[in-house]
N, C-alpha and C positions, 0 to 999 in steps of 0.2 A: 356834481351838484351838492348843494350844503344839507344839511342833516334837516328831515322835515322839524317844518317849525309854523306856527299856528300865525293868525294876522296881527297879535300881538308880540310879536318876536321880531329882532333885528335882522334887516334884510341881507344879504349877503353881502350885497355893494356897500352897505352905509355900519355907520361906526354902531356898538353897542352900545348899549344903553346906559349911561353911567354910574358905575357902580357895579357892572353887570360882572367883574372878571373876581368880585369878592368869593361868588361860590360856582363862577363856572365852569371850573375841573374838578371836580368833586366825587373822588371814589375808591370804595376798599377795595383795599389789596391783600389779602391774605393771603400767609406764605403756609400754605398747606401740609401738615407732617409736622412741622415747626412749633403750632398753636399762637403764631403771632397777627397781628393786627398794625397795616398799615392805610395811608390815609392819603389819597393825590390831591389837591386840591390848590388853589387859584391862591394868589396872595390876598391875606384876609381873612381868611375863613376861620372861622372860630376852633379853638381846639379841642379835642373829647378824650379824654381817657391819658391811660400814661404810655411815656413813650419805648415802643419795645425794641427791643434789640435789632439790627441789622439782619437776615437770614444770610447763611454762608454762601459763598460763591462757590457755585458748582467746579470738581474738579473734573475735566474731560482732556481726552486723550488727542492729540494735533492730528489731522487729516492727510491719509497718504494721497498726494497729488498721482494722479497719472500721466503720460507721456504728455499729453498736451498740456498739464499745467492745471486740468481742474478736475476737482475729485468730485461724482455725481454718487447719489443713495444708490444702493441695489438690495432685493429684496432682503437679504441677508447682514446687511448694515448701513448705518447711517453717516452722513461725514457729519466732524464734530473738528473741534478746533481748541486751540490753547486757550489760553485770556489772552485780553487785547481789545482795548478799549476803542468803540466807534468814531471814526471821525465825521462820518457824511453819509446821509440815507436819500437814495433818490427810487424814487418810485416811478416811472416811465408813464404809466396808464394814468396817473392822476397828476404830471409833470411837478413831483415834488423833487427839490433838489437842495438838500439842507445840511447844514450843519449841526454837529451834536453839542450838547451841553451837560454834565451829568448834573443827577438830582441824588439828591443824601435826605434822610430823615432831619425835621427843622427841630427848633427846642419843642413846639408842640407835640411833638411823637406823630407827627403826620407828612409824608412826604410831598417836599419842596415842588411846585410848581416851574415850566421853564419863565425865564421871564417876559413879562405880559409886554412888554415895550418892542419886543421882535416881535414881528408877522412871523419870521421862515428861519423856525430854529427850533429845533424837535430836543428832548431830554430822555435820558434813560439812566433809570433804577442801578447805581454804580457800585450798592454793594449786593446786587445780585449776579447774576448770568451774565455776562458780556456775549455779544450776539453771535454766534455759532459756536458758544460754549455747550458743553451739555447742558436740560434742564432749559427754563424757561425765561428768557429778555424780554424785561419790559422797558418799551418807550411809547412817549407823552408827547402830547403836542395840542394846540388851542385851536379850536377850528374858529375863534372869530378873538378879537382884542377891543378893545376901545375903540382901537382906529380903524377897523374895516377887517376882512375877512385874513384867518390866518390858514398856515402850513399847511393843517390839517382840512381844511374846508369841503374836502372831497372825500375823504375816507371812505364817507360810507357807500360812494358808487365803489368801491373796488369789486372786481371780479375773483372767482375761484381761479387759480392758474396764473393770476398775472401775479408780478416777479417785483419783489423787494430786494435790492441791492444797498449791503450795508458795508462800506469802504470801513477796514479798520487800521490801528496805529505800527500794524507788523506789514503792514503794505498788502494784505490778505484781503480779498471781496469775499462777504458770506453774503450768499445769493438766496434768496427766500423764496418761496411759493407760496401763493395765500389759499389758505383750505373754504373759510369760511370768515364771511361778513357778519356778525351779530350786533341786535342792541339790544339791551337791556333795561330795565327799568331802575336808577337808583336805589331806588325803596326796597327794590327785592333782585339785587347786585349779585349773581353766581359768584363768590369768590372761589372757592374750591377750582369750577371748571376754568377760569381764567389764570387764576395764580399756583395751580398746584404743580409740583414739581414733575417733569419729565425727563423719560430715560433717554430720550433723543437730543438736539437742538429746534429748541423752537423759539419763536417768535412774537410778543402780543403789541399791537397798537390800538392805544387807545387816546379817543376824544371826547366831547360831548355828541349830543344828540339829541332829538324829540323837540319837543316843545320848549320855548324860552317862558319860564315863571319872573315876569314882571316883579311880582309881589316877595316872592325868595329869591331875586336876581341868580337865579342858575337855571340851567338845561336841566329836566326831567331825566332824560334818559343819557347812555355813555354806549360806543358806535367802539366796539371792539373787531380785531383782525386779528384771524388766528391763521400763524404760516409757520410754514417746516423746513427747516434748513436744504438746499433741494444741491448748490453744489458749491463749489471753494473755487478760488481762480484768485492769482496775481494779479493788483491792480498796475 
């Protein structure tokens, strides 16, 4: 189901509202530890502040495969994976099945949105964490476009437990577990808990959410997934 949204909001099936994709990914990203300030948001959006540095890509240690080929967590460690950039995130429970785009910070100092012309095409943060690096991957995606409902449209039904599979460029599946579905309010956006740096491999996706403002052409709120690297497998 698409992210609650009031009777003034674009319905799921029909096209957004024009103009509606200026501010509707719109949200801080802070890289925690770092003191920087980054910025998601839709093509269009107005830009604030100056543009800061890239945060460093986590260095994590490659995962030892076991006999069969996939290395799962035990209490005592976590699997964790080289770099190795995402080719394809498909999510089963919400039948998403997409390919990757990455996003770089724009001359604004706010990072680049994926492009609004694709429905089924997710982005991810390319000079952070690559996805079962250690430390934390973010990837982006539009739950609705111009033209009618995108990628993302379902997020927020995810369940605890069900399973994000992120295909990457070394021919490695990092397999994710989702812990917890949040939304937030834009206005008062957790960055620390979403973007702070972890000793594990984790995971964030994020969309819009809440209510569509007519009047500010963006979603109120942003429909985040927080999941844990759960095990490694040859694609």
């Amino acid at each position: 189901m698409a992210a609650p949204q009031t009777t003034d909001s674009p319905s799921p099936g029909a096209a957004a509202p024009t103009g509606s994709l200026g501010r509707a990914l719109f949200w801080p990203l802070a890289a925690a530890g770092l003191g920087m300030t980054l910025i998601y948001h839709s093509i269009g959006s107005p830009a604030d502040g100056k543009a800061p540095a890239p945060p460093a890509a986590a260095v994590s240690a490659a995962a030892s495969p076991s006999a069969s080929g996939t290395s799962k967590a035990t209490p005592n460690a976590s699997p964790s994976l080289p770099r190795s950039v995402p080719t394809r995130l498909r999510i089963p429970a919400i039948e998403v099945n997409a390919p990757f785009t990455p996003l770089s910070i724009g001359p604004s100092g706010r990072l680049d949105a994926p492009p609004p012309n694709d429905k089924n095409l997710v982005g991810w943060f390319k000079d952070g964490a690559t996805p079962g690096e250690l430390g934390t991957s973010i990837v982006a995606g539009h739950v609705d476009t111009t033209t009618g409902p995108a990628v993302f449209l379902q997020l927020s039904s995810l369940k605890p437990g069900a399973t994000v599979d992120i295909t990457r460029a070394d021919g490695t599946v990092a397999s994710f577990a989702v812990d917890t579905v949040e939304t937030f309010s834009k206005a008062d956006f957790p960055d620390e808990k979403v973007y702070a740096d972890t000793p594990d491999a984790q995971l964030r996706l994020i969309t819009c959410g809440g209510n569509y403002d007519r009047k500010a052409k963006d979603y109120e709120d942003n429909v985040v997934v927080f999941a844990h690297l759960d095990s490694v497998k040859k694609g």
